[in-house]
N, CA, C and O atoms as CSV, one atom per row, in Angstrom:
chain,resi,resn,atom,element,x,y,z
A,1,UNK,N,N,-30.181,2.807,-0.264
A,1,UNK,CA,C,-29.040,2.148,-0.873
A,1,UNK,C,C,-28.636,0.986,0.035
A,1,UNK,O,O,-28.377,0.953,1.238
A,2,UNK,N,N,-28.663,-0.084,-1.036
A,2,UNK,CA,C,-27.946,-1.607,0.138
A,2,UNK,C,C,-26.692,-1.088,0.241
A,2,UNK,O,O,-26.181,-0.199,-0.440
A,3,UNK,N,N,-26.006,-2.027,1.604
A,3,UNK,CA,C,-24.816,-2.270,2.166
A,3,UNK,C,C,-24.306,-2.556,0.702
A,3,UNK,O,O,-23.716,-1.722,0.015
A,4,UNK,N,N,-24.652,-4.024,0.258
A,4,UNK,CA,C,-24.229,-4.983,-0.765
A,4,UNK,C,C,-23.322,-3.800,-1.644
A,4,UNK,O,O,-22.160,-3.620,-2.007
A,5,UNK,N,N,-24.868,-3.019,-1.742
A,5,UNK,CA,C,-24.399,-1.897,-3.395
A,5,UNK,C,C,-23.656,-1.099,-2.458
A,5,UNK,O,O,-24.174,-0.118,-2.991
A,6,UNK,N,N,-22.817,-0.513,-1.426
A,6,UNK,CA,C,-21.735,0.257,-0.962
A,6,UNK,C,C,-20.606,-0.757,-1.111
A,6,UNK,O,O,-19.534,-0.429,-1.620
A,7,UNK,N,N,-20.848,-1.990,-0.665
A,7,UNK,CA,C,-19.137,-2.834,-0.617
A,7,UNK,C,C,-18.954,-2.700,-2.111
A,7,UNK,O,O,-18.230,-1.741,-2.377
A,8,UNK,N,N,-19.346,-3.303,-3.072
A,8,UNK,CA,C,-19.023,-3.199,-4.774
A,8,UNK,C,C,-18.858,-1.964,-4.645
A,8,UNK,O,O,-17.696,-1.727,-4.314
A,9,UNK,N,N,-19.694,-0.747,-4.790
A,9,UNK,CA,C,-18.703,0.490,-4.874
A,9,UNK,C,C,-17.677,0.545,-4.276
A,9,UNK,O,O,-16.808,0.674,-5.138
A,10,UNK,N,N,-16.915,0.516,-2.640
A,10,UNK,CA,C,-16.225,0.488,-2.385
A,10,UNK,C,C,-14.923,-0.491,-2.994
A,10,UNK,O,O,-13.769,-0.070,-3.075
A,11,UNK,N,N,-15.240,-1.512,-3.295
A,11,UNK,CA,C,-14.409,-2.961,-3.530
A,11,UNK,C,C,-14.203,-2.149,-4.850
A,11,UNK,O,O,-13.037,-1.839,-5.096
A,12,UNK,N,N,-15.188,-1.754,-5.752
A,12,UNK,CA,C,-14.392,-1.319,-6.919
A,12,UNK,C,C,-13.593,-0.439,-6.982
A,12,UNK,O,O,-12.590,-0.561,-7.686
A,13,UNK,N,N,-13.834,0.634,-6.281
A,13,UNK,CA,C,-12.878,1.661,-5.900
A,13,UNK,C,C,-11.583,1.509,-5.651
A,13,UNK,O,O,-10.756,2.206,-6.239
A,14,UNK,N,N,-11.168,0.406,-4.580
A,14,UNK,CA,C,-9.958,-0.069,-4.050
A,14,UNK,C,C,-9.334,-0.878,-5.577
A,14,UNK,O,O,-8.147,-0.900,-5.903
A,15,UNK,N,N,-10.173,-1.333,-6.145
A,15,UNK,CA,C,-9.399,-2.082,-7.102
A,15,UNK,C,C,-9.200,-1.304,-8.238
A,15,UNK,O,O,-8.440,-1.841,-9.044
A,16,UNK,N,N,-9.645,-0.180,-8.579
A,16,UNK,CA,C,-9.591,1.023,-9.503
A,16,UNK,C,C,-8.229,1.225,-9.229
A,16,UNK,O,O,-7.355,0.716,-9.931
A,17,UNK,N,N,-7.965,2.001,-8.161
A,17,UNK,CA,C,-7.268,2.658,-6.919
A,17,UNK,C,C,-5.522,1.746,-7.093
A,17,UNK,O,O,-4.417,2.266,-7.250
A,18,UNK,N,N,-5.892,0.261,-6.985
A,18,UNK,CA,C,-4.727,-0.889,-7.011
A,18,UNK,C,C,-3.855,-0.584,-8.402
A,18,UNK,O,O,-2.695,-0.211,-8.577
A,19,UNK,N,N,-5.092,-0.958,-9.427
A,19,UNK,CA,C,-4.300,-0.837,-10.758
A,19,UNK,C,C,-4.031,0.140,-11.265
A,19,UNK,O,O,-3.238,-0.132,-12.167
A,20,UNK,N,N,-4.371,1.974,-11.201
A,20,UNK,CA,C,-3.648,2.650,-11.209
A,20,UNK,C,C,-2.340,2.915,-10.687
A,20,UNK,O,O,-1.453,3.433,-11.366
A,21,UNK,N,N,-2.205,2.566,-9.483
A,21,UNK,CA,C,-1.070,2.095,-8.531
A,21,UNK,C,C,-0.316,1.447,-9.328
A,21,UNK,O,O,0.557,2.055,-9.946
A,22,UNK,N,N,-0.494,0.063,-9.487
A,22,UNK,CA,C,0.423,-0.598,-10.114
A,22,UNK,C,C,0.395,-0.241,-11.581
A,22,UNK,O,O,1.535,0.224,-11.583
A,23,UNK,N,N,0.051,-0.109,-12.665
A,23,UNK,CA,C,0.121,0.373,-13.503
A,23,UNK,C,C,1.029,1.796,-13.897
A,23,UNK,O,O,1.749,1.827,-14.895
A,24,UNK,N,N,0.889,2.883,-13.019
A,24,UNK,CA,C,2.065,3.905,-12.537
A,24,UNK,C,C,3.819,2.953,-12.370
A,24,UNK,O,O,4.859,2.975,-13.029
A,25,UNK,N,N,3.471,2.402,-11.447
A,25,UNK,CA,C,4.964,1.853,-10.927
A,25,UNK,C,C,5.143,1.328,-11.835
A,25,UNK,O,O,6.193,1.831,-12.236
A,26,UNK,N,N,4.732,0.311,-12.804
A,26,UNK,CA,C,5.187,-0.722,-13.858
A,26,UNK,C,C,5.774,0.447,-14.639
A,26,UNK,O,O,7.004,0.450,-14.679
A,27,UNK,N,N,5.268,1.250,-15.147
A,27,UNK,CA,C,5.606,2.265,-15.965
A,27,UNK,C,C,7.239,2.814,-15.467
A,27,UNK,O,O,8.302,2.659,-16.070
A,28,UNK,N,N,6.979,3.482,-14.176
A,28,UNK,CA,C,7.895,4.138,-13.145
A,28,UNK,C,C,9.451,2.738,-13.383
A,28,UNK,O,O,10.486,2.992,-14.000
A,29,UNK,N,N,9.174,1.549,-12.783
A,29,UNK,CA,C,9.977,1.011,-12.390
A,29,UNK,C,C,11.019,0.008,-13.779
A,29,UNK,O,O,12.222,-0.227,-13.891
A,30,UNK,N,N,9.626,-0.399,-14.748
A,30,UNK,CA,C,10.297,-0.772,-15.695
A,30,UNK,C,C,10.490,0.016,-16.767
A,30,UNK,O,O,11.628,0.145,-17.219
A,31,UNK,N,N,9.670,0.503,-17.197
A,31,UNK,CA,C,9.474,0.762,-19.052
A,31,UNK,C,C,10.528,2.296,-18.442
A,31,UNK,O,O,11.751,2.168,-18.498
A,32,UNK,N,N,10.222,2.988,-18.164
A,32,UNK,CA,C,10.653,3.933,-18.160
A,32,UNK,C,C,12.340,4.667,-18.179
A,32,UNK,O,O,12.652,5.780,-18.602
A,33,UNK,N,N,13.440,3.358,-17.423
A,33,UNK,CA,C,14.524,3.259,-17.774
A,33,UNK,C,C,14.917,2.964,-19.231
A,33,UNK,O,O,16.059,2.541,-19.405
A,34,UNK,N,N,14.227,3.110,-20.155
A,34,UNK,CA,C,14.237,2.651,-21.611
A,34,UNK,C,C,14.158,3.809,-22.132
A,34,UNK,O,O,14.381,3.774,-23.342
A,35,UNK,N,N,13.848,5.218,-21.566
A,35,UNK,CA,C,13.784,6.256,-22.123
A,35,UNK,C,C,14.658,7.061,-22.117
A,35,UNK,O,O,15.461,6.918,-21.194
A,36,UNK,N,N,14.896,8.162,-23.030
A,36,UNK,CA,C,15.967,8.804,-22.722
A,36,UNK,C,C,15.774,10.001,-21.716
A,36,UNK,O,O,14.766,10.704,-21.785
A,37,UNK,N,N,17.003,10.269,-20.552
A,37,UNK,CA,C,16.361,11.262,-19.844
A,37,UNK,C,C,15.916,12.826,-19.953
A,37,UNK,O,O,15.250,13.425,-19.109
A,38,UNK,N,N,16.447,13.385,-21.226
A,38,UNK,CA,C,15.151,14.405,-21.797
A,38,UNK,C,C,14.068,14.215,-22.029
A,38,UNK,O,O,13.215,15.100,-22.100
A,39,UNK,N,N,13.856,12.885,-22.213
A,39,UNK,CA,C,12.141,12.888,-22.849
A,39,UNK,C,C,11.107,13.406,-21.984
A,39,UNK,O,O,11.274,13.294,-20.769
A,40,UNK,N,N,10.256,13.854,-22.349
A,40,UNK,CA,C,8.977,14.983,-21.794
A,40,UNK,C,C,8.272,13.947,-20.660
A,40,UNK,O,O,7.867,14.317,-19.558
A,41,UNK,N,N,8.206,12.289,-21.282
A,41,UNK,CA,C,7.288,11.370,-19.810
A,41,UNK,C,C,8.354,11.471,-18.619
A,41,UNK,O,O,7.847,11.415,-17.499
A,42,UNK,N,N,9.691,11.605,-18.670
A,42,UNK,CA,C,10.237,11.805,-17.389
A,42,UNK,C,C,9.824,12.612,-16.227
A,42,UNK,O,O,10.063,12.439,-15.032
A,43,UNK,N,N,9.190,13.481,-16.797
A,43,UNK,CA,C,8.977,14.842,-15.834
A,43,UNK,C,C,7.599,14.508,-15.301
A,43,UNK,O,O,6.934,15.404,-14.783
A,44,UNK,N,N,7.087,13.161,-15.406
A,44,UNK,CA,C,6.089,12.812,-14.646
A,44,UNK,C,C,6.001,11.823,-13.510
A,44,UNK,O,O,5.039,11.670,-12.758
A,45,UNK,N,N,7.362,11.053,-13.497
A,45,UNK,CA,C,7.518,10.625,-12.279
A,45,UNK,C,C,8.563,11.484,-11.528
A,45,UNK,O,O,8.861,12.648,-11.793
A,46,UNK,N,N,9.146,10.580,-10.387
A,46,UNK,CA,C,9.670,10.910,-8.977
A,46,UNK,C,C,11.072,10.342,-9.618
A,46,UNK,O,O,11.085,9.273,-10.227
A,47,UNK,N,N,12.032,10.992,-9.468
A,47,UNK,CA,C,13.827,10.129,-9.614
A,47,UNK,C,C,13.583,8.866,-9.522
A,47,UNK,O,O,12.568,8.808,-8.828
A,48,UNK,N,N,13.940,7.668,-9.841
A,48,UNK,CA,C,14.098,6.370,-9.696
A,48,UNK,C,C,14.728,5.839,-8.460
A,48,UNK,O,O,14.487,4.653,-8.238
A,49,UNK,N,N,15.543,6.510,-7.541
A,49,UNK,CA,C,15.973,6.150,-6.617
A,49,UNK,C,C,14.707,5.559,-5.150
A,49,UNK,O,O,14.801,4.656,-4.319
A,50,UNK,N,N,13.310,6.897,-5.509
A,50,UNK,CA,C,12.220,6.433,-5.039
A,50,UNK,C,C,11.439,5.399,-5.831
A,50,UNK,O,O,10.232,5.582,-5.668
A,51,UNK,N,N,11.716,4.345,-6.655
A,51,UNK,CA,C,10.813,3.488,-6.802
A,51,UNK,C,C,11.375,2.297,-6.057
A,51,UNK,O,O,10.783,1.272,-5.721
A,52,UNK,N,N,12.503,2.604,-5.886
A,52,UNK,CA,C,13.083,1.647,-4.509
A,52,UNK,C,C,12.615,1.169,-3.027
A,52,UNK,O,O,12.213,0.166,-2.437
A,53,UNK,N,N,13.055,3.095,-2.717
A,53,UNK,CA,C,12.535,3.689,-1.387
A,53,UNK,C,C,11.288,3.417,-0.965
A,53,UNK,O,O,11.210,2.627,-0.024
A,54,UNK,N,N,10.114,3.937,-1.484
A,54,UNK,CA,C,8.404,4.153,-1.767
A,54,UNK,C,C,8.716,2.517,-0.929
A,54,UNK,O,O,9.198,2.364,0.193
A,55,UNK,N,N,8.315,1.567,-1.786
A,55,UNK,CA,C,7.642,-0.225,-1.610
A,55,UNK,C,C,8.821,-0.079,-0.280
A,55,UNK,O,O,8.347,-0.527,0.764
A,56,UNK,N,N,10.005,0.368,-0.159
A,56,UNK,CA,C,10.420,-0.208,1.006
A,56,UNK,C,C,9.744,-0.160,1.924
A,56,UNK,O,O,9.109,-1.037,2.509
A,57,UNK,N,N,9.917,1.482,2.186
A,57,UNK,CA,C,8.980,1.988,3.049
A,57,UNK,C,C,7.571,1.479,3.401
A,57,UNK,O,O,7.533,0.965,4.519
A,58,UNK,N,N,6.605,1.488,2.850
A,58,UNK,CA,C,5.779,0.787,2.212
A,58,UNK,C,C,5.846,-0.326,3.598
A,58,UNK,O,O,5.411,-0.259,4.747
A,59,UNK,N,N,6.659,-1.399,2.795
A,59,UNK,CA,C,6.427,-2.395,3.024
A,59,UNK,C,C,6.866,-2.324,5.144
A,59,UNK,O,O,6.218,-2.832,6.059
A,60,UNK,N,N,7.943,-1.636,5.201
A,60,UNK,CA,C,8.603,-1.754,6.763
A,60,UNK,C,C,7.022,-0.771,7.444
A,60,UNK,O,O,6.604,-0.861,8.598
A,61,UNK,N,N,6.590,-0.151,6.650
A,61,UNK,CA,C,5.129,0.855,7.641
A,61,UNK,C,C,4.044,-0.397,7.347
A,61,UNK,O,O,2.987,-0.114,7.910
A,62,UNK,N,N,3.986,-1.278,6.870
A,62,UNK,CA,C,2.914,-2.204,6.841
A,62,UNK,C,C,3.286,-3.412,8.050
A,62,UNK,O,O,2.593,-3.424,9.068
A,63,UNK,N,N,4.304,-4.328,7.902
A,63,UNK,CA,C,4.841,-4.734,9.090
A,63,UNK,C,C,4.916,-4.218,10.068
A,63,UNK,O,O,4.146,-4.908,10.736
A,64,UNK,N,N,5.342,-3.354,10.818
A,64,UNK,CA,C,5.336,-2.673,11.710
A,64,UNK,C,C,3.790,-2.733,12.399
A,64,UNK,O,O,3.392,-3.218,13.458
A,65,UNK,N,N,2.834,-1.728,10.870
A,65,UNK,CA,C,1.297,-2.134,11.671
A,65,UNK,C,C,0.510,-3.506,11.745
A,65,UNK,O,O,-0.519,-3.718,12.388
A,66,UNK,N,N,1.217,-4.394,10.946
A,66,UNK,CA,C,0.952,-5.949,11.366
A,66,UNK,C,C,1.676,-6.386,12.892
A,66,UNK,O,O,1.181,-7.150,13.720
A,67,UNK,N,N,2.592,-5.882,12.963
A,67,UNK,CA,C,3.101,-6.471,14.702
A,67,UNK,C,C,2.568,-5.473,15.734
A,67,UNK,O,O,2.223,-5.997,16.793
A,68,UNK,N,N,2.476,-4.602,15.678
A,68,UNK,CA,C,1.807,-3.778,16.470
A,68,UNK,C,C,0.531,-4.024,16.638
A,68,UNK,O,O,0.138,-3.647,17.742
A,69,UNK,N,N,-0.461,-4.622,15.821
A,69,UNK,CA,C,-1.747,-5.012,16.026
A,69,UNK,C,C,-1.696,-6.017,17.018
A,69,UNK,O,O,-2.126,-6.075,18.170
A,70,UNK,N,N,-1.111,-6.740,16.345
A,70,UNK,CA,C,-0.590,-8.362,17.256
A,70,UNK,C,C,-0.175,-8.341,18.714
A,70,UNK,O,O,-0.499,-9.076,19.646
A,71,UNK,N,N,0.817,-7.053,18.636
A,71,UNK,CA,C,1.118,-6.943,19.962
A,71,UNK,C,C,-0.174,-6.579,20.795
A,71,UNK,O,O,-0.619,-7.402,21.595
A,72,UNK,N,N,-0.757,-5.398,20.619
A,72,UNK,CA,C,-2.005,-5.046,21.348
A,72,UNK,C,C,-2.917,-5.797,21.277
A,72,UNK,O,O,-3.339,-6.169,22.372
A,73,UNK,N,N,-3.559,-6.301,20.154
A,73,UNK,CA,C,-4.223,-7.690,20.379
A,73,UNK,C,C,-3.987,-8.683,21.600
A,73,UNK,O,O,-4.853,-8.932,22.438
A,74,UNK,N,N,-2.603,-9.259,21.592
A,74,UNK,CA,C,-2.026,-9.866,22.977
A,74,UNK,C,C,-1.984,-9.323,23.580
A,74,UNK,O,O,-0.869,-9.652,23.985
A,75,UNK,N,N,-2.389,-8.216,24.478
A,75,UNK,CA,C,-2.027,-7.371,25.817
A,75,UNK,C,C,-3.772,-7.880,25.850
A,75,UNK,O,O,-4.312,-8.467,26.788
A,76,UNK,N,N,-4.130,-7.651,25.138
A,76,UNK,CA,C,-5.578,-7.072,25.080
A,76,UNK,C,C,-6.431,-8.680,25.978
A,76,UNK,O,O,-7.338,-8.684,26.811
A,77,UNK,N,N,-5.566,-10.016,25.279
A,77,UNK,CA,C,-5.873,-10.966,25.474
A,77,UNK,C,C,-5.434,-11.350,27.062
A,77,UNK,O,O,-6.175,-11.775,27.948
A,78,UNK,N,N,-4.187,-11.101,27.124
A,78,UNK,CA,C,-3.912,-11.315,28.127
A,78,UNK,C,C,-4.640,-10.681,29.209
A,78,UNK,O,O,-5.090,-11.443,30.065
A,79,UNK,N,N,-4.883,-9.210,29.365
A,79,UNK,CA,C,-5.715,-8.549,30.553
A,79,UNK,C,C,-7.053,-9.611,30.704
A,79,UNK,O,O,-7.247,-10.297,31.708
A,80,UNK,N,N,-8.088,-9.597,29.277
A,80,UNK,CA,C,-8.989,-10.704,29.691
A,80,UNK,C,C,-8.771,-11.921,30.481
A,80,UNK,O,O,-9.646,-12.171,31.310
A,81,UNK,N,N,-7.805,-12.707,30.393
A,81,UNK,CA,C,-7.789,-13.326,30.955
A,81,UNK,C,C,-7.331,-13.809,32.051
A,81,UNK,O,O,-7.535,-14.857,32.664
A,82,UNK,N,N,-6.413,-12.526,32.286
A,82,UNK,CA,C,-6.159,-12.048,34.301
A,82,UNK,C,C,-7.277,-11.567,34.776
A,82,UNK,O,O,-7.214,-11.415,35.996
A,83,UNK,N,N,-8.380,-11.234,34.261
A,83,UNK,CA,C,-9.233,-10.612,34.590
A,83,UNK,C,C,-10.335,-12.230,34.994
A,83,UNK,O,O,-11.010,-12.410,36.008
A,84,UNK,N,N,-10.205,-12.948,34.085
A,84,UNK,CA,C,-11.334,-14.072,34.414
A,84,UNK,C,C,-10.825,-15.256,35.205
A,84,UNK,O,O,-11.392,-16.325,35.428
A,85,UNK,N,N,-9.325,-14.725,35.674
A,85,UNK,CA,C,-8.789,-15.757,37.110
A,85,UNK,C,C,-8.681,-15.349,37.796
A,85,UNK,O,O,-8.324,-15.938,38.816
């Protein structure tokens, strides 16, 4: 099996993976306040208070590992180059 033919499996996967994702939340975040709250699709998401929460979160655990890379990246840079003066 090529590499090639693992990245397309993989790449499709992630993008399978995306639009279920988003496709859920669209559901979750918009359409779904349109329903009444007995209806039977309620009982398939999470309270609405988490479609807030979730992307916050989300988003502050993604930053976090974007500056934290950065930071160690720069330590990383810096030792090299105390090291080559």
């Amino acid at each position: 099996v090529s590499i090639a033919l693992i990245d397309k499996i993989v790449g499709s996967v992630f993008i399978a993976i995306g639009s279920i994702v988003c496709g859920y939340y669209t559901l979750w975040a918009i359409i779904l306040p349109f329903f009444p709250q007995d209806s039977k699709i309620q009982s398939y998401f999470l309270p609405r208070k988490y479609a807030v929460i979730l992307p916050l979160l989300t988003l502050i655990l993604g930053v976090s590992a974007i500056f934290g890379y950065l930071y160690i990246s720069g330590q990383q840079q810096a030792k090299k180059k105390e090291k080559s003066t």
